[in-house]
DRENPA-3360 file (N, C-alpha, C; in nm, 2 decimals, always signed):
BEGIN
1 = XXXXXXXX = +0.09/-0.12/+0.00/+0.00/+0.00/+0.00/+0.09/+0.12/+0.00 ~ +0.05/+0.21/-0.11/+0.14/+0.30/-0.08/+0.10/+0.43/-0.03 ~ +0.18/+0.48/+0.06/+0.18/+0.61/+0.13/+0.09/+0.73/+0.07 ~ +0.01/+0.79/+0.16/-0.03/+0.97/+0.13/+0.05/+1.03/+0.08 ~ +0.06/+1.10/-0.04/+0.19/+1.21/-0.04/+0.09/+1.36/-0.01 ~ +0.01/+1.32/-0.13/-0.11/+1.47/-0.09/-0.22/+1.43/-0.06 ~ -0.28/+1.52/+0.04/-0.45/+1.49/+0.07/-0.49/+1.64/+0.06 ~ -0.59/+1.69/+0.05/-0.68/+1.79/-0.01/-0.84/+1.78/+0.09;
9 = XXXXXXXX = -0.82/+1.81/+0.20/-0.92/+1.77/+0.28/-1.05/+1.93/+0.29 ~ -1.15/+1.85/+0.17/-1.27/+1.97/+0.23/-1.23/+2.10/+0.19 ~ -1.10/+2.13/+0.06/-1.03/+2.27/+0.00/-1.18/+2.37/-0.03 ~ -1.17/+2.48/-0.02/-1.27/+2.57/-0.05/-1.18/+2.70/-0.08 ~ -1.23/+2.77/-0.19/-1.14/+2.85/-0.20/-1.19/+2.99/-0.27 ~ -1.23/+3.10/-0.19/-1.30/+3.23/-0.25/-1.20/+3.34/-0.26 ~ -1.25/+3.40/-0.37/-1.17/+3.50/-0.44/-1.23/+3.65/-0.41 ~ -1.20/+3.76/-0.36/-1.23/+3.88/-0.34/-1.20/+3.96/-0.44;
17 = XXXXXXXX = -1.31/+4.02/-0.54/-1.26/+4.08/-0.64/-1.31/+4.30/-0.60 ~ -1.28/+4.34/-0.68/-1.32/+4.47/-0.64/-1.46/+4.46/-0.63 ~ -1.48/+4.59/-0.50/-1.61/+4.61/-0.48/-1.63/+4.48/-0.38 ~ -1.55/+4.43/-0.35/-1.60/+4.33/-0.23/-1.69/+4.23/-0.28 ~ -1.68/+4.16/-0.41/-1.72/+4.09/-0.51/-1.69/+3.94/-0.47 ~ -1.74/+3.86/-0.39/-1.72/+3.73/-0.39/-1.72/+3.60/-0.51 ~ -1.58/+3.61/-0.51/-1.63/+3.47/-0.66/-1.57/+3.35/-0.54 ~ -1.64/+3.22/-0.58/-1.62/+3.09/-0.54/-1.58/+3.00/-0.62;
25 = XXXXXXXX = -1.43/+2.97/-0.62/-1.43/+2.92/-0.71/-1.37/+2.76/-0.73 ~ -1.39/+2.68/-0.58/-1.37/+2.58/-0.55/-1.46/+2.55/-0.40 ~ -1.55/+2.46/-0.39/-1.60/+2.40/-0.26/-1.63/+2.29/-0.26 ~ -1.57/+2.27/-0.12/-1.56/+2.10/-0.06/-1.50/+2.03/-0.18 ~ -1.35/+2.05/-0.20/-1.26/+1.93/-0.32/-1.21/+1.83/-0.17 ~ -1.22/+1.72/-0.21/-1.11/+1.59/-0.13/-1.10/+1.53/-0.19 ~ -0.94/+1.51/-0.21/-0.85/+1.45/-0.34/-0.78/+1.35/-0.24 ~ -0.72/+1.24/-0.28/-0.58/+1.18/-0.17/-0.50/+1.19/-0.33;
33 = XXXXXXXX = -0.37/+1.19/-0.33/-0.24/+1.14/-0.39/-0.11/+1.04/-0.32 ~ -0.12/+0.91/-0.36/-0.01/+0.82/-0.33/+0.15/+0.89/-0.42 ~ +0.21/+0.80/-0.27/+0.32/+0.82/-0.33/+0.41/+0.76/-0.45 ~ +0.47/+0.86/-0.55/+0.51/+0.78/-0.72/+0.39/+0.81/-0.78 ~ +0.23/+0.79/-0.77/+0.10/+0.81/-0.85/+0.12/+0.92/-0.95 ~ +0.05/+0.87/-1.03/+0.04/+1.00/-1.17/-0.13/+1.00/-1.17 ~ -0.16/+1.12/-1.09/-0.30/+1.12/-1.12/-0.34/+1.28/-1.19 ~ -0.42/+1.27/-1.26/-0.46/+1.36/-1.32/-0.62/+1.44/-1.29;
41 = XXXXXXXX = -0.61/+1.52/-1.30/-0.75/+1.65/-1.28/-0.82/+1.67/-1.39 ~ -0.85/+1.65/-1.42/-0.94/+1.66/-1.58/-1.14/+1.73/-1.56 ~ -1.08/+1.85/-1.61/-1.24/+1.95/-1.63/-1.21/+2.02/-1.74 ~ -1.31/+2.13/-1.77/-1.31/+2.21/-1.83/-1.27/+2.31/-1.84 ~ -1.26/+2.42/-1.91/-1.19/+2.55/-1.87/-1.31/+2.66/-1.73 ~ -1.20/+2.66/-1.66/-1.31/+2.77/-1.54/-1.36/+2.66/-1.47 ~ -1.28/+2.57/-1.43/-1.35/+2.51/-1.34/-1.28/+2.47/-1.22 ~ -1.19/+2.54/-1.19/-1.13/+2.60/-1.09/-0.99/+2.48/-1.06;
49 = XXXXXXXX = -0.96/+2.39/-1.16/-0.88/+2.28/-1.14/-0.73/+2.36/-1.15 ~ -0.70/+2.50/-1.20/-0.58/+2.54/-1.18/-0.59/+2.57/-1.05 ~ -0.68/+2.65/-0.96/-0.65/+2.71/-0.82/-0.62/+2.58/-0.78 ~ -0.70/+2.46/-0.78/-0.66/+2.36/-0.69/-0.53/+2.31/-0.70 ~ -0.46/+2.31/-0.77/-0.31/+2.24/-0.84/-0.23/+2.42/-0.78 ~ -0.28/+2.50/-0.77/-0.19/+2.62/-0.68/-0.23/+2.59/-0.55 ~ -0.29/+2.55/-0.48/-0.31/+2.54/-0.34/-0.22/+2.44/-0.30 ~ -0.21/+2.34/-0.39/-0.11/+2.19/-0.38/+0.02/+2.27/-0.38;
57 = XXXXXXXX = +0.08/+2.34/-0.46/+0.21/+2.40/-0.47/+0.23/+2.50/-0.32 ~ +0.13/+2.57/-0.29/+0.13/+2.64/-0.20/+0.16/+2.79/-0.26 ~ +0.11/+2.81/-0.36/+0.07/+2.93/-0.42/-0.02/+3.05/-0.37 ~ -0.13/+2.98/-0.34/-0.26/+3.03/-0.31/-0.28/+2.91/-0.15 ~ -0.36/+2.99/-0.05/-0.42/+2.95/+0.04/-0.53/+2.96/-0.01 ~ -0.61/+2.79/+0.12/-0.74/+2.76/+0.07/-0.82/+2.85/+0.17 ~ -0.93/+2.90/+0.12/-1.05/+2.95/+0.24/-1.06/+2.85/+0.37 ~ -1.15/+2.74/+0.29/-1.17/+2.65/+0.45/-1.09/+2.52/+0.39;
65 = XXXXXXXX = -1.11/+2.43/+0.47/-0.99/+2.31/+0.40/-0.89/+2.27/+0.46 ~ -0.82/+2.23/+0.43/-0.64/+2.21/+0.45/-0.60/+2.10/+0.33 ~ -0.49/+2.13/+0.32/-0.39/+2.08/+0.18/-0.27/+2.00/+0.27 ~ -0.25/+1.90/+0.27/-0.17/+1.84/+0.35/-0.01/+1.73/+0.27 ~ +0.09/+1.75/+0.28/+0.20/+1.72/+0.20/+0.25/+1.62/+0.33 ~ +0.28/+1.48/+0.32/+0.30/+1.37/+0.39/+0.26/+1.41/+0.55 ~ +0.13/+1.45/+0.55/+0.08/+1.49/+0.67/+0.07/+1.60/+0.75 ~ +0.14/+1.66/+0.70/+0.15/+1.82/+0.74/+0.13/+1.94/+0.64;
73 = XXXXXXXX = +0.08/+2.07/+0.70/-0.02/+2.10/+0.60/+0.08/+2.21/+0.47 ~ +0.04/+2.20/+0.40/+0.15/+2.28/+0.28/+0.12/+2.43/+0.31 ~ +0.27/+2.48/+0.36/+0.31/+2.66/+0.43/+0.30/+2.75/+0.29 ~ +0.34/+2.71/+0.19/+0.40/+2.78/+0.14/+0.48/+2.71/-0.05 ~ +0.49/+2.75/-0.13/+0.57/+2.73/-0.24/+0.74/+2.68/-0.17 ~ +0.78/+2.56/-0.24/+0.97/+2.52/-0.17/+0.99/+2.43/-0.33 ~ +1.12/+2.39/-0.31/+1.22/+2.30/-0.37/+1.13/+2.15/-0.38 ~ +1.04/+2.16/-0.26/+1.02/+2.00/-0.26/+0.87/+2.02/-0.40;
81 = XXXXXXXX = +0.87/+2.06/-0.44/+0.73/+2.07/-0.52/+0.77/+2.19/-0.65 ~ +0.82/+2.06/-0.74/+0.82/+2.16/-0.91/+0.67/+2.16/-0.98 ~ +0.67/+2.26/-1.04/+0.56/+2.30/-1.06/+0.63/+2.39/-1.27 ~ +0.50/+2.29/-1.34/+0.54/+2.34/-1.46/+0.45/+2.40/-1.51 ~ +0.43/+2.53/-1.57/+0.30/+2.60/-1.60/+0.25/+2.58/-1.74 ~ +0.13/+2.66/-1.77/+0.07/+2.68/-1.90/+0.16/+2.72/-1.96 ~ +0.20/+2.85/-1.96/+0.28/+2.92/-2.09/+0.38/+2.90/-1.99 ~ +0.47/+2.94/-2.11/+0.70/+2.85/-2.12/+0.77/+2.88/-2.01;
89 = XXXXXXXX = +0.73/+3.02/-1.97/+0.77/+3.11/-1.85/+0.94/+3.07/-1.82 ~ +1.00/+3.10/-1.95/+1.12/+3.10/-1.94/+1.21/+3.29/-1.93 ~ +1.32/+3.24/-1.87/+1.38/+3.35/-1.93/+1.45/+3.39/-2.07 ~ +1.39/+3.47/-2.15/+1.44/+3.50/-2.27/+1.60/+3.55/-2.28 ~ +1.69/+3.61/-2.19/+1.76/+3.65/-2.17/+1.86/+3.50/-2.13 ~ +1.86/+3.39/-2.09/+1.90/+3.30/-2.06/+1.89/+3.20/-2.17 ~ +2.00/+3.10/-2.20/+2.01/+2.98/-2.22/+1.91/+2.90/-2.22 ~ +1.92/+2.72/-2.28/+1.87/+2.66/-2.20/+1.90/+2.58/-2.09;
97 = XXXXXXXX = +2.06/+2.58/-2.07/+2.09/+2.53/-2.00/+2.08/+2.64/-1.81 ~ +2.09/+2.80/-1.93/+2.08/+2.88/-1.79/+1.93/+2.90/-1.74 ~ +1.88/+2.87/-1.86/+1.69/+2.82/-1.78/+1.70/+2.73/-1.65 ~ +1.77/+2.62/-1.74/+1.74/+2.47/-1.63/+1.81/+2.51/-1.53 ~ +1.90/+2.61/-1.50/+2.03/+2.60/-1.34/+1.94/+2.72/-1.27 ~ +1.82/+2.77/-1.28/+1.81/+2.91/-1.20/+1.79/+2.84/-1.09 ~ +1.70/+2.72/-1.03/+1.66/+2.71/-0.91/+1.85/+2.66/-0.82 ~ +1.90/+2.57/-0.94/+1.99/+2.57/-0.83/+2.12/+2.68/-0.84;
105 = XXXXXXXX = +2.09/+2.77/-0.93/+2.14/+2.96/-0.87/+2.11/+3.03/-0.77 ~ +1.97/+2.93/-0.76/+1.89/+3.06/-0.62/+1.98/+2.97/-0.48 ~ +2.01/+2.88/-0.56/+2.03/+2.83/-0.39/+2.19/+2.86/-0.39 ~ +2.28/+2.86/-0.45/+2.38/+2.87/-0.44/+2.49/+2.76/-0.48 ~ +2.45/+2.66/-0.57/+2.49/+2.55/-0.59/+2.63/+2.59/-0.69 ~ +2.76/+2.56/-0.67/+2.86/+2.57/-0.74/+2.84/+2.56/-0.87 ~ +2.91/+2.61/-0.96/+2.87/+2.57/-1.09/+2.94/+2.51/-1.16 ~ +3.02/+2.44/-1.09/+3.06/+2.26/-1.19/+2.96/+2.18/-1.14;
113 = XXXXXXXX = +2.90/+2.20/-1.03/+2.81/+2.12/-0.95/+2.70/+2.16/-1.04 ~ +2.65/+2.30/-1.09/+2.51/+2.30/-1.14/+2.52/+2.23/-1.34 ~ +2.69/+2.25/-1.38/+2.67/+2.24/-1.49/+2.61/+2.05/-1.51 ~ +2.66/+2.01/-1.40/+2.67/+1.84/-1.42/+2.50/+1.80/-1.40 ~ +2.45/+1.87/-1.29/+2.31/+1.83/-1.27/+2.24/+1.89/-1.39 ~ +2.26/+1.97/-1.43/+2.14/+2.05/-1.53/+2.14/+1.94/-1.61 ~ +2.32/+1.87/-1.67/+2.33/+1.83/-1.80/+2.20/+1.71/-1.81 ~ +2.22/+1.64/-1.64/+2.16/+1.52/-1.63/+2.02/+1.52/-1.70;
121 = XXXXXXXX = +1.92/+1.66/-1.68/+1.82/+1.69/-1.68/+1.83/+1.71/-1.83 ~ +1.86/+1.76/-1.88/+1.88/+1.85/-2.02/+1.88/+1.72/-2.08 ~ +1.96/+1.61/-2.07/+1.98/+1.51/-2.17/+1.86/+1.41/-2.14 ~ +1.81/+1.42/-2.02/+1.69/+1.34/-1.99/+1.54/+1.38/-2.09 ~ +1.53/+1.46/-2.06/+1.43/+1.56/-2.17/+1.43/+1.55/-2.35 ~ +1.53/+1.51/-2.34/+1.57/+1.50/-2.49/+1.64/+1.65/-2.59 ~ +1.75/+1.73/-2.48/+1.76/+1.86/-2.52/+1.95/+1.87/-2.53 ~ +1.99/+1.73/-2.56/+2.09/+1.75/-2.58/+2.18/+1.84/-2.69;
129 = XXXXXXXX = +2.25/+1.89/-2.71/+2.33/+1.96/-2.81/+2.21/+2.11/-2.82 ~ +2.14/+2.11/-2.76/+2.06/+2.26/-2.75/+2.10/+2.38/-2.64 ~ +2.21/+2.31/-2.56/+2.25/+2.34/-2.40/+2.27/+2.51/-2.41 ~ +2.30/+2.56/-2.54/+2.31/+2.72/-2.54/+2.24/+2.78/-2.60 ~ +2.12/+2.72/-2.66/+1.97/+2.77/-2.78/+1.97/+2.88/-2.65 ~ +1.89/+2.99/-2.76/+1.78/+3.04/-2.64/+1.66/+3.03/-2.67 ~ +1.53/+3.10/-2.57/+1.42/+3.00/-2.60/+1.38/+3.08/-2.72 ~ +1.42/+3.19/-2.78/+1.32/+3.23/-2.89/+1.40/+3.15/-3.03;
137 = XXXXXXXX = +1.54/+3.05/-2.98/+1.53/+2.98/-3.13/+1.46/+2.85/-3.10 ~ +1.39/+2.83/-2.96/+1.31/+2.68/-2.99/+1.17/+2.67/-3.07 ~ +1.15/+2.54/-3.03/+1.00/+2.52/-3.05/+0.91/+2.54/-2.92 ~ +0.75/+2.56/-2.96/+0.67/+2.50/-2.87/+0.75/+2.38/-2.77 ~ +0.73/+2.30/-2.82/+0.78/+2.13/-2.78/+0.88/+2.15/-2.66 ~ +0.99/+2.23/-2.77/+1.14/+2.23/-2.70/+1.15/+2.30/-2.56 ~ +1.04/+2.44/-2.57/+1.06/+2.50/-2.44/+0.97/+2.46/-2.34 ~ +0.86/+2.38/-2.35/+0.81/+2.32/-2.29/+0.89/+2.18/-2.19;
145 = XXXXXXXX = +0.96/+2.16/-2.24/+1.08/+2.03/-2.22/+1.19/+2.11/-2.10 ~ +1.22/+2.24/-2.16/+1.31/+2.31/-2.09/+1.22/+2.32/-1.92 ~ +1.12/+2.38/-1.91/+1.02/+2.40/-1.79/+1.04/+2.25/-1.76 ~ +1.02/+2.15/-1.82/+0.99/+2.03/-1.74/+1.14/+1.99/-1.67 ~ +1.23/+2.00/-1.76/+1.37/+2.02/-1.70/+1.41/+2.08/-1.56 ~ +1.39/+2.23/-1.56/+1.40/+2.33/-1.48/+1.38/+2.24/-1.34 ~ +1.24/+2.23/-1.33/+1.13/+2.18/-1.22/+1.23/+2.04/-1.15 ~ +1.23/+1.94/-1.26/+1.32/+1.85/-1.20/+1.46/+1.86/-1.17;
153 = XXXXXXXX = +1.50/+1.98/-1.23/+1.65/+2.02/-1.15/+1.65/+2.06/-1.00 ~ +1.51/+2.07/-0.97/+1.54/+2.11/-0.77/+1.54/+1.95/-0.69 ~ +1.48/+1.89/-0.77/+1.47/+1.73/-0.75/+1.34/+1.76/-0.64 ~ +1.25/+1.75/-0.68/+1.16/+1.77/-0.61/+1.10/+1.63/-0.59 ~ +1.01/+1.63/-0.46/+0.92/+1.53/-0.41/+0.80/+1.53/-0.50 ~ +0.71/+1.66/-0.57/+0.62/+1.60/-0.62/+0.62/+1.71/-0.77 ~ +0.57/+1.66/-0.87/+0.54/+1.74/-1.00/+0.42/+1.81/-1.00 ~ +0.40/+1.92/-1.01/+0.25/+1.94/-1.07/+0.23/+2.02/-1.20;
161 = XXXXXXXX = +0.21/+1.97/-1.31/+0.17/+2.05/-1.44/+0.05/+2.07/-1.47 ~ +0.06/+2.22/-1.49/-0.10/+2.25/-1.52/-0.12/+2.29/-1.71 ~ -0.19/+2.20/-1.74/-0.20/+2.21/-1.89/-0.07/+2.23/-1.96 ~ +0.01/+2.16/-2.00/+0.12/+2.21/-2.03/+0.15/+2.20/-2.13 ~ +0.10/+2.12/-2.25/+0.07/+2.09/-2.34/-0.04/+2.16/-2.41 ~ -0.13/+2.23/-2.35/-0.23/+2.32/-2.42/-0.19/+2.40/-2.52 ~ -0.07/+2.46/-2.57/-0.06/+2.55/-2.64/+0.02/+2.48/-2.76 ~ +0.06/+2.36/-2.72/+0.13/+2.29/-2.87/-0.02/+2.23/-2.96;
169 = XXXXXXXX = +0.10/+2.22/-3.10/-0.01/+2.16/-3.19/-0.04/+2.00/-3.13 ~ -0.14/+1.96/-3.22/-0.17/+1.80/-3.17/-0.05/+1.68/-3.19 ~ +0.01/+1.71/-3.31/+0.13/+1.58/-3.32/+0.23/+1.62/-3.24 ~ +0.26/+1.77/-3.16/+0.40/+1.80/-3.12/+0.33/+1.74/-2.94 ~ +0.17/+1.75/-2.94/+0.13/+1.75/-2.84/+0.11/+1.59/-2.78 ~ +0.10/+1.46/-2.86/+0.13/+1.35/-2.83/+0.25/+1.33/-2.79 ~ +0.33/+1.34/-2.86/+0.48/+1.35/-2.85/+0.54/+1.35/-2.71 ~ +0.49/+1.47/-2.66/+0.54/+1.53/-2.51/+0.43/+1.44/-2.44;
177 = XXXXXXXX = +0.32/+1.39/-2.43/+0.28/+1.29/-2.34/+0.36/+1.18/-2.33 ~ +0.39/+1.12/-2.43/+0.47/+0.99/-2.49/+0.59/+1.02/-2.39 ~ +0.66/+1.13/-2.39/+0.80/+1.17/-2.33/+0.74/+1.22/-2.20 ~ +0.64/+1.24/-2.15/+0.63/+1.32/-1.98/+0.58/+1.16/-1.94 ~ +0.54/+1.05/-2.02/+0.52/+0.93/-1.94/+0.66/+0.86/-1.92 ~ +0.74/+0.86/-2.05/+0.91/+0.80/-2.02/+1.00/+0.88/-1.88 ~ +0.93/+0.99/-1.86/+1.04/+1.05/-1.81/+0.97/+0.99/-1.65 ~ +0.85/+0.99/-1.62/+0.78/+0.96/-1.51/+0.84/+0.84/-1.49;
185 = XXXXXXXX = +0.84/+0.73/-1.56/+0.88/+0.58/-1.52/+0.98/+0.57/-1.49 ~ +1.08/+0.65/-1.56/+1.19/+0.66/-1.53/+1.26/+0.72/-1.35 ~ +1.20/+0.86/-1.35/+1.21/+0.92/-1.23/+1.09/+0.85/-1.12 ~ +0.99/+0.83/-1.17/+0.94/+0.74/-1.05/+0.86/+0.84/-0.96 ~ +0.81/+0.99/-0.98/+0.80/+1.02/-0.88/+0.66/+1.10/-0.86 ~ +0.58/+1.14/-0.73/+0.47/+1.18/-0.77/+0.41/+1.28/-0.86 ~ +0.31/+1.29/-0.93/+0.30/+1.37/-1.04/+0.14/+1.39/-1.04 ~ +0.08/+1.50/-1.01/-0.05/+1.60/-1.05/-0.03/+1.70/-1.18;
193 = XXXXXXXX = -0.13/+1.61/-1.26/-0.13/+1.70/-1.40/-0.25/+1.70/-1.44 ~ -0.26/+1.85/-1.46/-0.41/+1.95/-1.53/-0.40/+1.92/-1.66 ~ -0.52/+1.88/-1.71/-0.61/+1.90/-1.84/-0.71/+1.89/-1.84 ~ -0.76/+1.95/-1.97/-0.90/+1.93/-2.00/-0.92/+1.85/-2.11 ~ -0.81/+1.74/-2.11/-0.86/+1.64/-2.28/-0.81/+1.49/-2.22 ~ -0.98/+1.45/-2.24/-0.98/+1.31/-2.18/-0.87/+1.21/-2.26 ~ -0.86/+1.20/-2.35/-0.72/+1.10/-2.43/-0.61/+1.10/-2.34 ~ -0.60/+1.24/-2.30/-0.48/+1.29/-2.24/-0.48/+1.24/-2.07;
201 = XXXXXXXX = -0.59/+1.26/-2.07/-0.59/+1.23/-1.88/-0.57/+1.01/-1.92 ~ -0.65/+0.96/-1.99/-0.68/+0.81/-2.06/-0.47/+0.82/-2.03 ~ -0.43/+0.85/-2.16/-0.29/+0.84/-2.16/-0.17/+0.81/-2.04 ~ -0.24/+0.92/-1.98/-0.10/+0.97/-1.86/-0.15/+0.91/-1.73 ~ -0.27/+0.90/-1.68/-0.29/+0.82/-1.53/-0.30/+0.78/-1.48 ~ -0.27/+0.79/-1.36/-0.28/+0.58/-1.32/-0.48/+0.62/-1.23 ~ -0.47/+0.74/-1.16/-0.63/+0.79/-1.14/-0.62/+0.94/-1.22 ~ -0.79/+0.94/-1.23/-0.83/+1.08/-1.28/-0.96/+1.12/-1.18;
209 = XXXXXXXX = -0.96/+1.22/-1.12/-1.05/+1.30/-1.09/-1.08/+1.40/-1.17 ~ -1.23/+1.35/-1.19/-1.27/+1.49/-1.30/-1.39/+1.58/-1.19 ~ -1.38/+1.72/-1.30/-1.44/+1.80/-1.21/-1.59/+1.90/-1.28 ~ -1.62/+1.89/-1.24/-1.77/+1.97/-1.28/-1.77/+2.11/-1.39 ~ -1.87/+2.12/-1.47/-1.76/+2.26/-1.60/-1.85/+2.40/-1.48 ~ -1.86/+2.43/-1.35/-1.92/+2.57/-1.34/-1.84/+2.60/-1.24 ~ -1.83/+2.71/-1.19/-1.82/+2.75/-1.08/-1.93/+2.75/-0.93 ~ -1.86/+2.74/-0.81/-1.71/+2.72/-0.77/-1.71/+2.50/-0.81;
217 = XXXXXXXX = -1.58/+2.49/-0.85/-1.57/+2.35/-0.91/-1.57/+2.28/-0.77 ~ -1.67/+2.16/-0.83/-1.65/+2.06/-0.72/-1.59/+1.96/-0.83 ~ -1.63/+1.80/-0.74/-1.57/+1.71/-0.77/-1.70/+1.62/-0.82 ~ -1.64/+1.59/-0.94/-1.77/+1.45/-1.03/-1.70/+1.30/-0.95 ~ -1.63/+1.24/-0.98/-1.61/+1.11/-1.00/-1.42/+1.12/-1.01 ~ -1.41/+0.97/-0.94/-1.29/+0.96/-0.98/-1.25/+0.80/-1.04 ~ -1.16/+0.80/-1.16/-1.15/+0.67/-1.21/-0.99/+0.59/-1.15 ~ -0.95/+0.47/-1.15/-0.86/+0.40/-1.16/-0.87/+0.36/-1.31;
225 = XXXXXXXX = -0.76/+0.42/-1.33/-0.70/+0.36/-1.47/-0.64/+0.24/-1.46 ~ -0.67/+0.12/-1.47/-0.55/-0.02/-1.48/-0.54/-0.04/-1.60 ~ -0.48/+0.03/-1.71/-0.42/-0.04/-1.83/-0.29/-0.01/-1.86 ~ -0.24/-0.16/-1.88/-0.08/-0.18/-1.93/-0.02/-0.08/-2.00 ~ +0.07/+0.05/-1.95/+0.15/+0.13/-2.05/+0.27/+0.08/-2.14 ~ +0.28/+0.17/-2.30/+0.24/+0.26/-2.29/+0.05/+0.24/-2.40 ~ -0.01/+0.29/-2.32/-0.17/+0.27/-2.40/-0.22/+0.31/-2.53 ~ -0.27/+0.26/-2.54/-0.33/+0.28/-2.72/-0.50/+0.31/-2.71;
233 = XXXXXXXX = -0.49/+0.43/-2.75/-0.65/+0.52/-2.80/-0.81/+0.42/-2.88 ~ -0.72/+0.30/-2.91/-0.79/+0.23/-3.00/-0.80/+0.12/-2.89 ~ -0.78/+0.12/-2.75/-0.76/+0.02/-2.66/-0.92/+0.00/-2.63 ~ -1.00/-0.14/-2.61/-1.12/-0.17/-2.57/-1.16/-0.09/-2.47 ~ -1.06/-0.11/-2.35/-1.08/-0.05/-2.20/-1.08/+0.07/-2.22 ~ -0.99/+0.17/-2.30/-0.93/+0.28/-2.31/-1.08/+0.35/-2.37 ~ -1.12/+0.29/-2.43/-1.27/+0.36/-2.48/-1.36/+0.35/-2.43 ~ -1.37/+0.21/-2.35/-1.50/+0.21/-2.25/-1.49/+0.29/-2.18;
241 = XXXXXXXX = -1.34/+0.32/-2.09/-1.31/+0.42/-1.98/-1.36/+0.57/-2.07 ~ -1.35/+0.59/-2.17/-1.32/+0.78/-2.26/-1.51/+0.77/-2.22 ~ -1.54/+0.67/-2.32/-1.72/+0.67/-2.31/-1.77/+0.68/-2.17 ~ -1.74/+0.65/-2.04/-1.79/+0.63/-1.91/-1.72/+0.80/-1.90 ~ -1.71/+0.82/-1.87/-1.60/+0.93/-1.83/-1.71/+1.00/-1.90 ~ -1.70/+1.02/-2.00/-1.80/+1.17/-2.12/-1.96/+1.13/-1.99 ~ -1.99/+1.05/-2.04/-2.12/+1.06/-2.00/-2.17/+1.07/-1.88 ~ -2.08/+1.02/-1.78/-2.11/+1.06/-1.59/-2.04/+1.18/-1.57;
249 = XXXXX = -1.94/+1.25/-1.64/-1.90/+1.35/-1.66/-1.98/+1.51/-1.72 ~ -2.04/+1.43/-1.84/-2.13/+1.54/-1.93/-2.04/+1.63/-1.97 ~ -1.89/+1.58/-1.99/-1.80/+1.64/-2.03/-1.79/+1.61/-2.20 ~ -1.80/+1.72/-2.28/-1.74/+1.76/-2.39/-1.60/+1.76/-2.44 ~ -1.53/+1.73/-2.44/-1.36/+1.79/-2.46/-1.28/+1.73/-2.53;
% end
């Protein structure tokens, strides 16, 4: 049986806008996450599954709730928790290899010491011989790979990606599933990833919690995925699961 890494107990989370404008934009979520698990969040746009995946990082505090990281409750954003976003959120001014060393710049890590770890990451990603691109000679693809690099260069205890793949095309966008699943089995380590495209959630999880399209987002259902990686879209199960999922869901996507 394996260990809690995250629990999400009863998260609620309201937003104060001007004028004293209350938006709600998450009530009563309870999620658990095992440790090593790849589970995925899967809703629609606006349905509050990015705040929740920022509360996990410790971005954002919940209203009522608690967010709990091997039992104690998450203070704050740290090292132990990479976190890869929507857009590239690289520095244009930097490398890619000086993308992948900022976190361990912040900390002070030598730099024969940062050149050897980055390379680790860099070559893991598939970004070999690009070590001095910058990001405006990459691709989509490539600088997306760089953020996923970056994140694992603090060697973090858990991943969280929120849509990260939303802004590539569809064939550059299987691609990076195909490679964010090699890189997971490889590294082994816990992983929460946002989308709103069932294939995608089918592809990458071992569970999926999906979530309601309105505001404030609750929780529909959660699946165990048990099929043999890596999976095929044309798989019996893989379809019964996409078809169950749409229709207890009433999800579109």
């Amino acid at each position: 049986m394996h260990n809690i890494k995250i629990a999400c107990e009863n998260v609620s989370k309201t937003f104060l806008q001007k004028g004293d404008t209350r938006v709600d934009v998450l009530k009563d979520v309870s999620i658990t996450v095992r440790d090593n698990e790849f589970v995925v969040i899967l809703g629609p746009g606006q349905c509050g599954k990015t705040t929740l995946l920022r509360m996990i990082a410790g971005f954002e505090k919940p209203t009522t709730g608690r967010v709990l990281m091997d039992g104690q409750p998450v203070g704050g954003p740290g090292r132990d928790k990479g976190f890869v976003f929507q857009s590239y959120m690289l520095f244009a001014w930097r490398t890619v290899r000086g993308n992948v060393e900022v976190g361990l710049r912040m900390r002070g890590v030598p730099k024969a010491e940062r050149r050897v770890i980055s390379q680790q990451y860099i070559d893991m990603v598939g970004l070999t011989g690009f070590e001095n691109h910058y990001p405006h000679q990459l691709s989509g693809g490539m600088k997306q790979r760089v953020g996923i690099a970056r994140a694992y260069c603090n060697d973090p205890q858990i991943m969280l990606l929120d849509e990260p793949f939303g802004q590539l095309d569809a064939q550059t966008r299987l691609y990076m599933e195909k490679e964010t699943e090699r890189i997971w089995l490889q590294e082994k380590r816990t992983v929460i990833f946002v989308t709103n495209n069932i294939d995608e959630a089918l592809t990458l999880g071992d569970r999926i919690y999906t979530m309601k399209d309105k505001l404030p987002g609750t929780l529909c259902n959660c699946y165990e995925v048990d099929l043999p990686r890596p999976r095929e879209s044309t798989d019996k199960e893989f379809l019964r699961l996409r078809k169950q999922i749409i229709e207890e869901s009433e999800l579109v996507l």
